[in-house]
BASENU-825705 format. One record per residue (C-alpha): residue in one letter; x, z, y. Coordinates in nm, 2 decimals. Last residue first. Layout:
residues N
> A, X, Z, Y
...
This chain:
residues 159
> X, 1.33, -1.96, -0.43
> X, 1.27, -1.83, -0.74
> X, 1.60, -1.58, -0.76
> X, 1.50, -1.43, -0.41
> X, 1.20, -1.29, -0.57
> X, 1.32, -1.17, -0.88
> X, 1.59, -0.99, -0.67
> X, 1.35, -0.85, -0.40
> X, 1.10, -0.74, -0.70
> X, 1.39, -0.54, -0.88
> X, 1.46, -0.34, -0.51
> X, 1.13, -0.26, -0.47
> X, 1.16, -0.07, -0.83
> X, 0.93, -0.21, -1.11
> X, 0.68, -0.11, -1.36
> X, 0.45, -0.31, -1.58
> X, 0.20, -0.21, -1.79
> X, -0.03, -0.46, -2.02
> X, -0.13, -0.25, -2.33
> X, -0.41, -0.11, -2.18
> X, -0.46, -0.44, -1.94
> X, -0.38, -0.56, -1.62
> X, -0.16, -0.31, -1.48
> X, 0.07, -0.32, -1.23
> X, 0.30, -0.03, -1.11
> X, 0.48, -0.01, -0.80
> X, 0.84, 0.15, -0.70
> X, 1.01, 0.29, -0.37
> X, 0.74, 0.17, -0.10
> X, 0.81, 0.37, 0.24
> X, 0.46, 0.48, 0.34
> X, 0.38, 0.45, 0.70
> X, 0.16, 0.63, 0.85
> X, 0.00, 0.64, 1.20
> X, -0.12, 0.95, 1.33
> X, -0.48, 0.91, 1.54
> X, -0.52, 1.26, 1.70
> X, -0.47, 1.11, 2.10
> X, -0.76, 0.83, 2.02
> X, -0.58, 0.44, 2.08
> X, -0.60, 0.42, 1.68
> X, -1.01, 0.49, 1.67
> X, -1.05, 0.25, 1.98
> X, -0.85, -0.05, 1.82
> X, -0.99, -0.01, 1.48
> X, -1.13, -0.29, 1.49
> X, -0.92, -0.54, 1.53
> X, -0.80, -0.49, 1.15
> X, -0.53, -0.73, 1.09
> X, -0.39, -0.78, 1.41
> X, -0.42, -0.43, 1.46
> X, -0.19, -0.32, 1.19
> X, 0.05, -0.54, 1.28
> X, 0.04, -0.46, 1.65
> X, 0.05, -0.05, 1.56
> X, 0.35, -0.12, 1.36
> X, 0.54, -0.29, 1.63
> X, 0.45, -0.05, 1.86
> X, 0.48, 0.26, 1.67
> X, 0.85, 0.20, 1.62
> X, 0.99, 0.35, 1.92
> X, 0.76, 0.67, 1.89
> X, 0.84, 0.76, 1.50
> X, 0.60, 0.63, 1.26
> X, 0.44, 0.96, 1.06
> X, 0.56, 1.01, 0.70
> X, 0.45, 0.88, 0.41
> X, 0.75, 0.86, 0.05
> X, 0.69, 0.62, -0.22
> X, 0.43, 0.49, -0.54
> X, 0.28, 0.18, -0.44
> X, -0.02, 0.13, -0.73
> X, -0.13, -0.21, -0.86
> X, -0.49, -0.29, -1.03
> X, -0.56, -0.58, -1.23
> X, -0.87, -0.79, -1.26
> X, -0.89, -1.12, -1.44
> X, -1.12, -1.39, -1.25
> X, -1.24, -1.67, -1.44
> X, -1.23, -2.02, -1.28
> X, -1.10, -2.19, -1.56
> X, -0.74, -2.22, -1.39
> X, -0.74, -1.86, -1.36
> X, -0.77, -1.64, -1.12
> X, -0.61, -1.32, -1.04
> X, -0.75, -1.01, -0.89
> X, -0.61, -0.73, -0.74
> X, -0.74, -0.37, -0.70
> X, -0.49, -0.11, -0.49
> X, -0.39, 0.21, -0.55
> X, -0.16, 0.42, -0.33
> X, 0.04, 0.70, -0.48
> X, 0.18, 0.93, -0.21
> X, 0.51, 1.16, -0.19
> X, 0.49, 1.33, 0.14
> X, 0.47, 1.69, 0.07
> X, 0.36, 1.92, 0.32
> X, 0.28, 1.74, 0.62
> X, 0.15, 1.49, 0.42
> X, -0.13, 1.68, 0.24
> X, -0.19, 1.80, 0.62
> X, -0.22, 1.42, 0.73
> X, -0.49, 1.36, 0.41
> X, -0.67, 1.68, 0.42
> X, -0.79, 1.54, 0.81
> X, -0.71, 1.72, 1.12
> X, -0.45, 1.46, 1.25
> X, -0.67, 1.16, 1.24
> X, -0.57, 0.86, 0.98
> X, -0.40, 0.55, 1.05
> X, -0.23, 0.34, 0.75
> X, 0.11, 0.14, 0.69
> X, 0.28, 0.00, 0.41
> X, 0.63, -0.07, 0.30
> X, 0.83, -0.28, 0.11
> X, 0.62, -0.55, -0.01
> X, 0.61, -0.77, 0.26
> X, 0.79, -0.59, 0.56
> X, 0.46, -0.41, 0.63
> X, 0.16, -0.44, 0.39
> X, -0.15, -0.32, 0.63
> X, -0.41, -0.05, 0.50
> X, -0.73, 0.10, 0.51
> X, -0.79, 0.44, 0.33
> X, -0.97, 0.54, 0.09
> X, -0.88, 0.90, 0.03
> X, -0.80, 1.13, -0.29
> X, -0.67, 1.45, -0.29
> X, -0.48, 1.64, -0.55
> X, -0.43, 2.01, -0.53
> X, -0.11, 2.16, -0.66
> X, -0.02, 2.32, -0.33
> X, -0.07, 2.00, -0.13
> X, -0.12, 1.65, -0.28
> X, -0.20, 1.30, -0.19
> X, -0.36, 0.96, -0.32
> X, -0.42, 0.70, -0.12
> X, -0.71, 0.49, -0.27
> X, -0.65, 0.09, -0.13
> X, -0.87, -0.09, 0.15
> X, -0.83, -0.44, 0.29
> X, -0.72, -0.67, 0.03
> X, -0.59, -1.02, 0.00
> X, -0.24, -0.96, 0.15
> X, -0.16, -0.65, -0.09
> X, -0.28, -0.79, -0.38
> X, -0.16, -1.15, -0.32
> X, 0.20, -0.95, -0.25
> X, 0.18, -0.75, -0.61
> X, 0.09, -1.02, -0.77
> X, 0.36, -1.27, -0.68
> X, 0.63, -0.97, -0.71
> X, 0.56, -1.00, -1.08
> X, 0.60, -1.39, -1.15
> X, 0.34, -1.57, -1.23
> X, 0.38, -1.80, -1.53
> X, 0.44, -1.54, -1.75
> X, 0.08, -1.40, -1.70
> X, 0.07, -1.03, -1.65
């Protein structure tokens, strides 16, 4: 990562400039991979997706909810040249309780319009993962990881 950014910078461009990430799950030793579309919820602290009840995804969940969620970024520079990097959420999905599904609903809506007849169906679950750490890498030798907690600090000490 450039020094001139700083970390949490990244990681919120990422998650405000894209619309899909890879969720990644697991049930009984079995990984599963799904692409999912996504909404950033309380900046970088959590994020939320719909899926349908009968899907590998939801059971995955059901079972054990610890997810990795990957998403591409891209930064560019001053030139004009675009450097890729890819971030991944790691944390904890579970289904929104009642009272807060309509706050998270709205936000996820307002983003993706869309998807207003596929959420309204009585098997849509939404998700929401519960960001504990992410991981940004921009290079082989270019890994950075850091807690939700690390990227408020930073954060709050630029401003």
């Amino acid at each position: 990562m450039s020094n001139l950014i700083p970390i949490w910078k990244y990681i919120e461009d990422a998650l405000q400039t894209n619309q899909l990430a890879v969720l990644a799950t697991v049930s009984e030793d079995q990984p599963h991979a799904s692409l999912i579309a996504f909404t950033p919820f309380e900046g970088f602290h959590q994020l939320i997706f719909a899926t349908y009840r009968n899907t590998h995804k939801f059971r995955n969940l059901a079972v054990n909810g610890k997810v990795a969620v990957l998403i591409e970024g891209k930064n560019e520079e001053k030139s004009g040249i675009q450097n890729g990097f890819v971030i991944t959420a790691y944390g904890v999905a579970d289904e929104i309780s009642l009272e807060a599904t309509n706050i998270a609903l709205q936000a996820h809506l307002q983003k993706y319009p869309e998807l207003l007849s596929f959420t309204s169906e009585p098997d849509c679950a939404l998700i929401l993962v519960k960001v504990e750490n992410y991981q940004v890498v921009q290079g082989i030798d270019n890994v950075v990881w850091c807690t939700v907690d690390d990227l408020d600090k930073s954060k709050n000490g630029m401003k």
